[in-house]
DOLUM-11693 format. One record per atom (N, C-alpha, C): residue number from 1; residue in three letters; atom name; x, y, z. Coordinates in steps of 0.001 Angstrom, whole numbers. Last residue first. Layout:
DOLUM-11693
+-----+-----+----+---------+---------+---------+
:   k :   r :  a :      px :      py :      pz :
+-----+-----+----+---------+---------+---------+
: NUM : ALA : CA :       X :       Y :       Z :
...
+-----+-----+----+---------+---------+---------+
END
This chain:
DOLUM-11693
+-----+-----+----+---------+---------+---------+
:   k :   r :  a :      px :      py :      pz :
+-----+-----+----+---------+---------+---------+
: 119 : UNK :  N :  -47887 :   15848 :   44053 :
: 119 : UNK : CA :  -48884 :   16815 :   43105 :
: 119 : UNK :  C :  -49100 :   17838 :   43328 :
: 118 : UNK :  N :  -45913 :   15275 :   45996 :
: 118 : UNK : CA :  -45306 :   16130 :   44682 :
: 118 : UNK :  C :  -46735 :   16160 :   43648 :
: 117 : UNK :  N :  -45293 :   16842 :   49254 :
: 117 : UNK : CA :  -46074 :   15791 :   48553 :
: 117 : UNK :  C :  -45824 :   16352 :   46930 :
: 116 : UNK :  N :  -41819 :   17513 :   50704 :
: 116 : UNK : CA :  -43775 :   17850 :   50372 :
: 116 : UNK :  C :  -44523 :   17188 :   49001 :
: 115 : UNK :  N :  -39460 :   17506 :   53056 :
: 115 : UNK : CA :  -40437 :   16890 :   52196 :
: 115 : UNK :  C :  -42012 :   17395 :   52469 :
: 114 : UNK :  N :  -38684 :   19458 :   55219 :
: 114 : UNK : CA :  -39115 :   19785 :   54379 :
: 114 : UNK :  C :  -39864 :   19036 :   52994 :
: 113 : UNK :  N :  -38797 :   18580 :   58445 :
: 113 : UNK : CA :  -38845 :   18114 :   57411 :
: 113 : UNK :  C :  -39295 :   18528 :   56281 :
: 112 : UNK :  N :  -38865 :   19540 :   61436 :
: 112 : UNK : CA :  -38528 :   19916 :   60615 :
: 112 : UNK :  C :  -38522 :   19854 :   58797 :
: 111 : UNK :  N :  -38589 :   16344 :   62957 :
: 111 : UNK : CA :  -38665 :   17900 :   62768 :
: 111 : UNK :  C :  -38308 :   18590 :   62164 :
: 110 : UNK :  N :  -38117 :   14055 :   63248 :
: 110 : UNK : CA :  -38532 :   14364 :   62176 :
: 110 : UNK :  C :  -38804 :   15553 :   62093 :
: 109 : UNK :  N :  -36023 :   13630 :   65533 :
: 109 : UNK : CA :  -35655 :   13482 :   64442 :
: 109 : UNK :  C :  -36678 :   13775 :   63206 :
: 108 : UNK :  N :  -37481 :   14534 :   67354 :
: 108 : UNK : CA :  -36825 :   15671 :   67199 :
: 108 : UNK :  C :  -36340 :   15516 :   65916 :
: 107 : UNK :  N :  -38087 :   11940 :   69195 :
: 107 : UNK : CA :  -38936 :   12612 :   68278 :
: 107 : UNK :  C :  -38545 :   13737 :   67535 :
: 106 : UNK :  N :  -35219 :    9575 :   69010 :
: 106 : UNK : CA :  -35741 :   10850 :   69208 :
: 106 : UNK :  C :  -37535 :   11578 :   68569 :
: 105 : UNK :  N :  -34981 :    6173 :   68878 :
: 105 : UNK : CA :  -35576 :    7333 :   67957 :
: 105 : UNK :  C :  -36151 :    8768 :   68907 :
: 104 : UNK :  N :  -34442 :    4090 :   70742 :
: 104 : UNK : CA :  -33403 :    5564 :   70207 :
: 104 : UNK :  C :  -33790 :    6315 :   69741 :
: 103 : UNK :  N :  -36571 :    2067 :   69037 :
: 103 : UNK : CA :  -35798 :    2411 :   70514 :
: 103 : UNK :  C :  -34527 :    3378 :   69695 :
: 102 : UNK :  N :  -37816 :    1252 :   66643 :
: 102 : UNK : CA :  -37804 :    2701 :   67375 :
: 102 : UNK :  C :  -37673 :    3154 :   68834 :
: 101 : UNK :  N :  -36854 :     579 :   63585 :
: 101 : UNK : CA :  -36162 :     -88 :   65075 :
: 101 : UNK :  C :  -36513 :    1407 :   65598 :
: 100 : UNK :  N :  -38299 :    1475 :   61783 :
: 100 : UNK : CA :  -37959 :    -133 :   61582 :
: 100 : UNK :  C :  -37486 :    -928 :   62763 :
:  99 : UNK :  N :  -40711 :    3614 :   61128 :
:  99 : UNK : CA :  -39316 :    3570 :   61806 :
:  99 : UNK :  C :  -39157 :    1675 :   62070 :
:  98 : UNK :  N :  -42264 :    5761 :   58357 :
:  98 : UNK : CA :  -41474 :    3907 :   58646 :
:  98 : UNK :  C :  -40373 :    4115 :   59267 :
:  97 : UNK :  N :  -44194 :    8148 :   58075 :
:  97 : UNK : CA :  -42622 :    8234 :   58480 :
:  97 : UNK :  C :  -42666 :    6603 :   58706 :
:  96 : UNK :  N :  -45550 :   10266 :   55574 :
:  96 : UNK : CA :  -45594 :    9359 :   56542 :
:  96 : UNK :  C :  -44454 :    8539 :   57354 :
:  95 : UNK :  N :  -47929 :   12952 :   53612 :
:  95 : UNK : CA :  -46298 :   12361 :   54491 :
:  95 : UNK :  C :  -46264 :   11448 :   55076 :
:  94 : UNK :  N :  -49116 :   12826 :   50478 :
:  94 : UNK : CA :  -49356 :   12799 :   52122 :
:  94 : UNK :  C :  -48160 :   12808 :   52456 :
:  93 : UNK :  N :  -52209 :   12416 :   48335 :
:  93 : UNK : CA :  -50763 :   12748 :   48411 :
:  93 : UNK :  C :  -50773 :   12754 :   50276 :
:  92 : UNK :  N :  -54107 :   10994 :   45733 :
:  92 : UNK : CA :  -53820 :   11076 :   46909 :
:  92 : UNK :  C :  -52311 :   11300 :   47147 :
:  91 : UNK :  N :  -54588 :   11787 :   43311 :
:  91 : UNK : CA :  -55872 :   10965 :   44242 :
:  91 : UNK :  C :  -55143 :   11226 :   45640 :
:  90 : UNK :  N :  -54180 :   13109 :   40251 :
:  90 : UNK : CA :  -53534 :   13278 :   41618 :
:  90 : UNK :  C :  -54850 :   12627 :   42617 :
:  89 : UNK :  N :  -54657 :   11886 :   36811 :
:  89 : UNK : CA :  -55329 :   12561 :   38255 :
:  89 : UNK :  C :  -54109 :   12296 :   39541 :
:  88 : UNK :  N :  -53826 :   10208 :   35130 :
:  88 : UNK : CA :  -53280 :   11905 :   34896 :
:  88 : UNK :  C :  -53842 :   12523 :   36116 :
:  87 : UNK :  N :  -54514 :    7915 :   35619 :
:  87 : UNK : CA :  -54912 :    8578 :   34768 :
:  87 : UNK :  C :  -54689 :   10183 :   34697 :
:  86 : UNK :  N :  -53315 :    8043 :   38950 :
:  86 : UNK : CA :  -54195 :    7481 :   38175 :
:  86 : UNK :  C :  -54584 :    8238 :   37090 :
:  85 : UNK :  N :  -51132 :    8902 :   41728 :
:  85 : UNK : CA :  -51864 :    9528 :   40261 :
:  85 : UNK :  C :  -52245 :    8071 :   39907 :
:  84 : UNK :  N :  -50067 :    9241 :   45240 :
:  84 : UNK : CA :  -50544 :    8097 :   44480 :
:  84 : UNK :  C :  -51288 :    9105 :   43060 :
:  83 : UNK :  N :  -47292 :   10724 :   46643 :
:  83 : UNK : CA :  -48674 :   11091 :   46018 :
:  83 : UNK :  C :  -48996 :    9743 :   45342 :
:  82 : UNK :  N :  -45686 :   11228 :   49475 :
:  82 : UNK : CA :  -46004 :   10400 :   48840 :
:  82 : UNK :  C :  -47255 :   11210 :   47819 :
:  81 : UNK :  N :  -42493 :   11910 :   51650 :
:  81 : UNK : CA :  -43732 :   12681 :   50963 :
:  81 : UNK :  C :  -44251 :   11322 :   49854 :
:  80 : UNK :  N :  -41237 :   10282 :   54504 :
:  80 : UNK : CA :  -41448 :   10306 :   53200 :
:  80 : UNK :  C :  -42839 :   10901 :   52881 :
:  79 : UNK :  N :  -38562 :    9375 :   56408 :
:  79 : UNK : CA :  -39501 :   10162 :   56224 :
:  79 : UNK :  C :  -39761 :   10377 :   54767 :
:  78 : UNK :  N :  -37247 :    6737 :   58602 :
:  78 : UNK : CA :  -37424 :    7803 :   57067 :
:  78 : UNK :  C :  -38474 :    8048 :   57001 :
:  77 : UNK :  N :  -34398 :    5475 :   60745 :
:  77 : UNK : CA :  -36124 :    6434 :   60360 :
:  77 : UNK :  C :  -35838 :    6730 :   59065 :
:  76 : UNK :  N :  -32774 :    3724 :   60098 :
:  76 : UNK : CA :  -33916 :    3684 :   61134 :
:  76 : UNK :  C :  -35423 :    4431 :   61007 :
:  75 : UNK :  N :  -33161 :    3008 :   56341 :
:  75 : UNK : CA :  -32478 :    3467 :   57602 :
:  75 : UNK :  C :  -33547 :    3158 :   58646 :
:  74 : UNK :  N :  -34087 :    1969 :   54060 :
:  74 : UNK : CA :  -33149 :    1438 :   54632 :
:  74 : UNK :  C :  -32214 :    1937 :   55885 :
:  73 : UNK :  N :  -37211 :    1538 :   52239 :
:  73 : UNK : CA :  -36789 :    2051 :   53813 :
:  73 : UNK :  C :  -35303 :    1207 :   53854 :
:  72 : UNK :  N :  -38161 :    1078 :   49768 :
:  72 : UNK : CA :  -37491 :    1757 :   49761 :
:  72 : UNK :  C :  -36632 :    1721 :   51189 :
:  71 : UNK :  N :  -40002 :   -1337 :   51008 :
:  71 : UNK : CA :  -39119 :   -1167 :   50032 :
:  71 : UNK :  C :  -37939 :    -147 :   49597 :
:  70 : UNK :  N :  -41970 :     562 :   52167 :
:  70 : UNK : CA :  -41095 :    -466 :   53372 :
:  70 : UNK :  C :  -39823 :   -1269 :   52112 :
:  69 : UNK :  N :  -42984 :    2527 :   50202 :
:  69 : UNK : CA :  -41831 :    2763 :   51514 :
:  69 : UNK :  C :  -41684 :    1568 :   52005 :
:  68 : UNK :  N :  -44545 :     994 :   48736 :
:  68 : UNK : CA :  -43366 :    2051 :   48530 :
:  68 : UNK :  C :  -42029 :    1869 :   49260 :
:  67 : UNK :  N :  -46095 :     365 :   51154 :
:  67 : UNK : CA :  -45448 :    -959 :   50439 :
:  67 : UNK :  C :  -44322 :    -355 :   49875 :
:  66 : UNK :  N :  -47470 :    2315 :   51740 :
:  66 : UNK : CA :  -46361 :    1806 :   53002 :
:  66 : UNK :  C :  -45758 :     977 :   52173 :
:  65 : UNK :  N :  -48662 :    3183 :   48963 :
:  65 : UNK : CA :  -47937 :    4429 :   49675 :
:  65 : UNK :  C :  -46633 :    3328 :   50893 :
:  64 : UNK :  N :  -50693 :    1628 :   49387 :
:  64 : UNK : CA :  -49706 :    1623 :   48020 :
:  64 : UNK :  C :  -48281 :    2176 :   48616 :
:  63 : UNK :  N :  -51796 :    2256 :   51915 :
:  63 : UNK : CA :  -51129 :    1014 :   51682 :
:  63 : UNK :  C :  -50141 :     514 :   50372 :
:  62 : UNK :  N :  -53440 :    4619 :   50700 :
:  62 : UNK : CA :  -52169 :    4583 :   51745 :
:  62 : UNK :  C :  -50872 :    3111 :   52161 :
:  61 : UNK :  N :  -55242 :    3924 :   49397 :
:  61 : UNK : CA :  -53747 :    4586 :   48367 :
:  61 : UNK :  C :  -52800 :    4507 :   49690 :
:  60 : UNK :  N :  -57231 :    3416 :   51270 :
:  60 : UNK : CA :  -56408 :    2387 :   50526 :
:  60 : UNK :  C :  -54966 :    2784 :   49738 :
:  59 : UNK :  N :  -58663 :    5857 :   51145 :
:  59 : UNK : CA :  -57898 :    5659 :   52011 :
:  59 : UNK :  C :  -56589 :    4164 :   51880 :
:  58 : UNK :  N :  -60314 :    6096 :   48810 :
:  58 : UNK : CA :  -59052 :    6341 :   48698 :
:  58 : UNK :  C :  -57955 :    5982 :   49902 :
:  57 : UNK :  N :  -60996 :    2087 :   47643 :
:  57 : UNK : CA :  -61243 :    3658 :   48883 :
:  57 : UNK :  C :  -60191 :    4695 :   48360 :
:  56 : UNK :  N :  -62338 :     722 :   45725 :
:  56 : UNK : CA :  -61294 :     783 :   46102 :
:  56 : UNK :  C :  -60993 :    1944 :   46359 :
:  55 : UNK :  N :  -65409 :   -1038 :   44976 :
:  55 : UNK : CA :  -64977 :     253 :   45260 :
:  55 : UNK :  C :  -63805 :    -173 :   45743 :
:  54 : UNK :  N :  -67320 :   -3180 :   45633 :
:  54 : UNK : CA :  -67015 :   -2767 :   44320 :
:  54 : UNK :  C :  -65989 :   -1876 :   44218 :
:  53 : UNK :  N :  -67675 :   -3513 :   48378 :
:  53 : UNK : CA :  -68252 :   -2921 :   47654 :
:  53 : UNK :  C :  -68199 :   -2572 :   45983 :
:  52 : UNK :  N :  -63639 :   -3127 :   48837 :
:  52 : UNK : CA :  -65603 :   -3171 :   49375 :
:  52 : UNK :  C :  -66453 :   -2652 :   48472 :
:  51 : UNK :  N :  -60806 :   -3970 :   47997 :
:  51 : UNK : CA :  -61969 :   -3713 :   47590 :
:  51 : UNK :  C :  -63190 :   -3682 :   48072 :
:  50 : UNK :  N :  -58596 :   -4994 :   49212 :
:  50 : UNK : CA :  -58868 :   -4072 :   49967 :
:  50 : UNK :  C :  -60022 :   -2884 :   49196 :
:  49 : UNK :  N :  -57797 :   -7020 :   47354 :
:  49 : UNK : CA :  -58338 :   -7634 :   48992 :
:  49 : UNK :  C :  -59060 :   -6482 :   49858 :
:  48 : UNK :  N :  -58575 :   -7270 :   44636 :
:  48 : UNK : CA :  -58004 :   -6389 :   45163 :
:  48 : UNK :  C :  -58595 :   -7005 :   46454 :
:  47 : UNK :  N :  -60319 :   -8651 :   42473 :
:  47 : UNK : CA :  -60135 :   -9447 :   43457 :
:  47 : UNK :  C :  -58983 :   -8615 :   44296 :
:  46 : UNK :  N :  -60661 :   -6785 :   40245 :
:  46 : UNK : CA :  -61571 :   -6891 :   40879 :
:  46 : UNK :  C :  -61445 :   -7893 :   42210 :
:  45 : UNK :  N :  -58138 :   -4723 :   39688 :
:  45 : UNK : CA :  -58072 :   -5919 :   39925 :
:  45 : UNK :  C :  -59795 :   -6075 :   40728 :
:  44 : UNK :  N :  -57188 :   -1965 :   39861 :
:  44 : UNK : CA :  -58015 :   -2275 :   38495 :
:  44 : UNK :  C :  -58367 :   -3339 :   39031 :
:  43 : UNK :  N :  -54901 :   -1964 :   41346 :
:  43 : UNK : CA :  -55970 :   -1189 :   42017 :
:  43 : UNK :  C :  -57406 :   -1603 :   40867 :
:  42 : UNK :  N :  -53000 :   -3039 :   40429 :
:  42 : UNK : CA :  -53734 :   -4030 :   41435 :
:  42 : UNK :  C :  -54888 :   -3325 :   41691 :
:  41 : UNK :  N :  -50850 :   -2505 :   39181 :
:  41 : UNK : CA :  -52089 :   -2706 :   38315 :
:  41 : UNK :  C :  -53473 :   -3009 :   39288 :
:  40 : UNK :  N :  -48181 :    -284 :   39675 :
:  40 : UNK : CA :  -49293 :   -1052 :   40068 :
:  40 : UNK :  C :  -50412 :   -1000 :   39353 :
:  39 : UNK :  N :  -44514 :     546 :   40092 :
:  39 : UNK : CA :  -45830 :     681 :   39000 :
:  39 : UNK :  C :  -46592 :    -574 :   39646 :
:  38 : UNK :  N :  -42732 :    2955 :   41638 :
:  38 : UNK : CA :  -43404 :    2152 :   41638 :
:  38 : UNK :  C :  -44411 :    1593 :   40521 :
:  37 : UNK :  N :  -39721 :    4807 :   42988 :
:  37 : UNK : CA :  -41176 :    4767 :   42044 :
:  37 : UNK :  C :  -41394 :    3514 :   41240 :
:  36 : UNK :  N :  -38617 :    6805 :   45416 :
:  36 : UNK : CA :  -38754 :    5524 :   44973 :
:  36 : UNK :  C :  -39910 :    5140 :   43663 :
:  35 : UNK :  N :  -35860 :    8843 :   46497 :
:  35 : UNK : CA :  -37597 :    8649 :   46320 :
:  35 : UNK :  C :  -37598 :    7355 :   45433 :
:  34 : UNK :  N :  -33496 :    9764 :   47358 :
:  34 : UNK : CA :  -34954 :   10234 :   47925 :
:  34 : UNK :  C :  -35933 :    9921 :   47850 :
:  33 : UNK :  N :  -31833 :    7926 :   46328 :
:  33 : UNK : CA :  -31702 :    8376 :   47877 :
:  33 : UNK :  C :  -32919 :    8847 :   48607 :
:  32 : UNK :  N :  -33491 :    6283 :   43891 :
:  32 : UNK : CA :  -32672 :    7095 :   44335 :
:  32 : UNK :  C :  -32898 :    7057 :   46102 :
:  31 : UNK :  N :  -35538 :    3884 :   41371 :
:  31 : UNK : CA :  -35179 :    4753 :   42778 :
:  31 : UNK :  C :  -34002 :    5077 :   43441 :
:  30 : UNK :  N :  -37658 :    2401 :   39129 :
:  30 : UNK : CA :  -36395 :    3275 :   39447 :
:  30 : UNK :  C :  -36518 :    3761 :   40772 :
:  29 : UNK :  N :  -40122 :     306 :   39364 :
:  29 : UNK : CA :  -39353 :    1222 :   37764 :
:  29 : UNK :  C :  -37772 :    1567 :   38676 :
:  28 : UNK :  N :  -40932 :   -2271 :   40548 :
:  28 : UNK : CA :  -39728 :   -1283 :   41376 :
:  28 : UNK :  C :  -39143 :    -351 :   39943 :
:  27 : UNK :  N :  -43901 :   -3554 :   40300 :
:  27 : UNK : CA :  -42596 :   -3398 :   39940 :
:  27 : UNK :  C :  -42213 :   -2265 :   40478 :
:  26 : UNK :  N :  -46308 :   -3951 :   41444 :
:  26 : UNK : CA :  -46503 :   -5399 :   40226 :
:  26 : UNK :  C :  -44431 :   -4950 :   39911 :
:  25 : UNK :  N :  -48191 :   -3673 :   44767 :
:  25 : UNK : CA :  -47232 :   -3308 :   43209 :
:  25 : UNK :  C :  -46613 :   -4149 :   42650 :
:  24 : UNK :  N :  -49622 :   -5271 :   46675 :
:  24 : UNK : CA :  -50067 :   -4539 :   45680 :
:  24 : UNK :  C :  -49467 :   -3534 :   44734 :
:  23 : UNK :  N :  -49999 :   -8191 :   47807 :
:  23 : UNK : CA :  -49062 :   -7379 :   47588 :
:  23 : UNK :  C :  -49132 :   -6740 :   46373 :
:  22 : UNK :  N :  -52904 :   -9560 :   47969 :
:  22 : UNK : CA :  -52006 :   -8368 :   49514 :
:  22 : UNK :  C :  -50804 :   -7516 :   48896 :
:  21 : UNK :  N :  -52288 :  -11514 :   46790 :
:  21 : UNK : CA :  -53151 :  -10156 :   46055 :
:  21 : UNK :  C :  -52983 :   -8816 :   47280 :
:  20 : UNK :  N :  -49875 :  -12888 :   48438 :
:  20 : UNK : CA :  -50550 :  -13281 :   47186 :
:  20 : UNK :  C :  -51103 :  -12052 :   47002 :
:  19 : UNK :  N :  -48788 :  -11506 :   51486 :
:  19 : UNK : CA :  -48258 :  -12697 :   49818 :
:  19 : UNK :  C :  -49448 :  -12457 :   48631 :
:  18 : UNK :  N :  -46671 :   -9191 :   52989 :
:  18 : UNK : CA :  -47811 :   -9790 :   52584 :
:  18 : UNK :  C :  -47409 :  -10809 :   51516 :
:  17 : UNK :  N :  -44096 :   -8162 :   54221 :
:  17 : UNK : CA :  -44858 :   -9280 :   55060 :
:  17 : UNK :  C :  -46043 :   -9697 :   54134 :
:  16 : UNK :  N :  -41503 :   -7645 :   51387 :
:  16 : UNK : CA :  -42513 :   -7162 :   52012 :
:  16 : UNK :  C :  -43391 :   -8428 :   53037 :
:  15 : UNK :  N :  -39886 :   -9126 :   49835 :
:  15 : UNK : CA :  -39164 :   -8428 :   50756 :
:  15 : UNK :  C :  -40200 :   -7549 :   51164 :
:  14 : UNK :  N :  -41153 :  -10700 :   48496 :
:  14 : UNK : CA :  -39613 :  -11410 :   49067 :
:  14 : UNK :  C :  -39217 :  -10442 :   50227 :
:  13 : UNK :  N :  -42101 :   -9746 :   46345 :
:  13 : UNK : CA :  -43296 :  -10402 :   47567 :
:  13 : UNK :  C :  -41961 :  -10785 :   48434 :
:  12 : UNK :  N :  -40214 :   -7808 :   45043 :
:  12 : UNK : CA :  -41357 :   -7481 :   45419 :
:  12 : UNK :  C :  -41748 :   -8398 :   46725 :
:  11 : UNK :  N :  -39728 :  -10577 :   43534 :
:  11 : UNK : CA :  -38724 :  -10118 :   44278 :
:  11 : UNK :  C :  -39329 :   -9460 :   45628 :
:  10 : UNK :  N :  -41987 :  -11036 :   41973 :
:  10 : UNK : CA :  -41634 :  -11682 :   43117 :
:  10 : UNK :  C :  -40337 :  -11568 :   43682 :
:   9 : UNK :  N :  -42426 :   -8525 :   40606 :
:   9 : UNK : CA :  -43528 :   -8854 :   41657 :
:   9 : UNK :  C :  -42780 :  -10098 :   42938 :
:   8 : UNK :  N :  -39229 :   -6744 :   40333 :
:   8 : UNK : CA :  -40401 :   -7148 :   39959 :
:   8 : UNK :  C :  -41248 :   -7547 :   40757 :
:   7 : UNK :  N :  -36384 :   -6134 :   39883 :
:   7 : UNK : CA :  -37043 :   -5809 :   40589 :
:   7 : UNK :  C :  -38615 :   -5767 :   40729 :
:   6 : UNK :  N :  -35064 :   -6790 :   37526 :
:   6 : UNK : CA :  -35060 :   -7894 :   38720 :
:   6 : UNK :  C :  -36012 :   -7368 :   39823 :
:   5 : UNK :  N :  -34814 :   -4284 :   35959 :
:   5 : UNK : CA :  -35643 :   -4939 :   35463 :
:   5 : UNK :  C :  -36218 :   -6311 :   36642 :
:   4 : UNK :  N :  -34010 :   -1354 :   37541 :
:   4 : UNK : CA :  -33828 :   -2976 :   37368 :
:   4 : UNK :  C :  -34407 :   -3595 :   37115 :
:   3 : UNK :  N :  -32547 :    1751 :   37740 :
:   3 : UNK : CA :  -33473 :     784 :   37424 :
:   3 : UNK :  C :  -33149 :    -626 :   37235 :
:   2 : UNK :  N :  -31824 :    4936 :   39695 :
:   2 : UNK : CA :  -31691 :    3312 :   39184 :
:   2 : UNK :  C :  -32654 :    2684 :   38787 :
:   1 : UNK :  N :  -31297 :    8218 :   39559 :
:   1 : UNK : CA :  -32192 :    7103 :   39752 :
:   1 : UNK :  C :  -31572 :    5842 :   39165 :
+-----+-----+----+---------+---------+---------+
END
């Protein structure tokens, strides 16, 4: 794994499509070939954009989850196991694939894939 302290919120907003409270990890801790890891405060944030109600869904962990990945993503395809934890809890885990250019992309290319969610 690597780490970089440069890898922060506004590097972060530099290289994702959202801006201001849209962009919901605060730093890039470390990441390798396989996996990427992230630290976020945003979900605590009462002005979270993707708050209703008071409440921050779980279905929302999924957007923690694409921001991950469109940061991490440097090939055509990648495939990626994800878990979002909070307080020692596992909330949400999953697979999801970011293709960046998907002319050529075989469907055949994700077959198979032994990534599995790590809670």
């Amino acid at each position: 794994m690597n780490a970089s302290p440069l890898l922060d919120y506004a590097w972060i907003s530099r290289q994702i499509p959202h801006q201001g409270t849209m962009v919901l990890l605060q730093q890039v801790l470390d990441w390798g070939v396989d996996s990427i890891r992230c630290l976020a405060d945003s979900h605590r944030a009462p002005d979270n954009p993707l708050r209703a109600h008071g409440r921050l869904g779980i279905a929302c962990g999924i957007e923690y989850a694409a921001q991950s990945m469109a940061l991490h993503a440097d090939a055509l395809l990648a495939l990626y196991s994800f878990s979002l934890s909070a307080d020692g809890r596992c909330l949400l885990s999953g697979r999801a694939s970011v293709v960046l250019d998907a002319e050529g992309v075989a469907p055949s290319a994700v077959d198979g894939n032994p990534l599995k969610p790590h809670c």
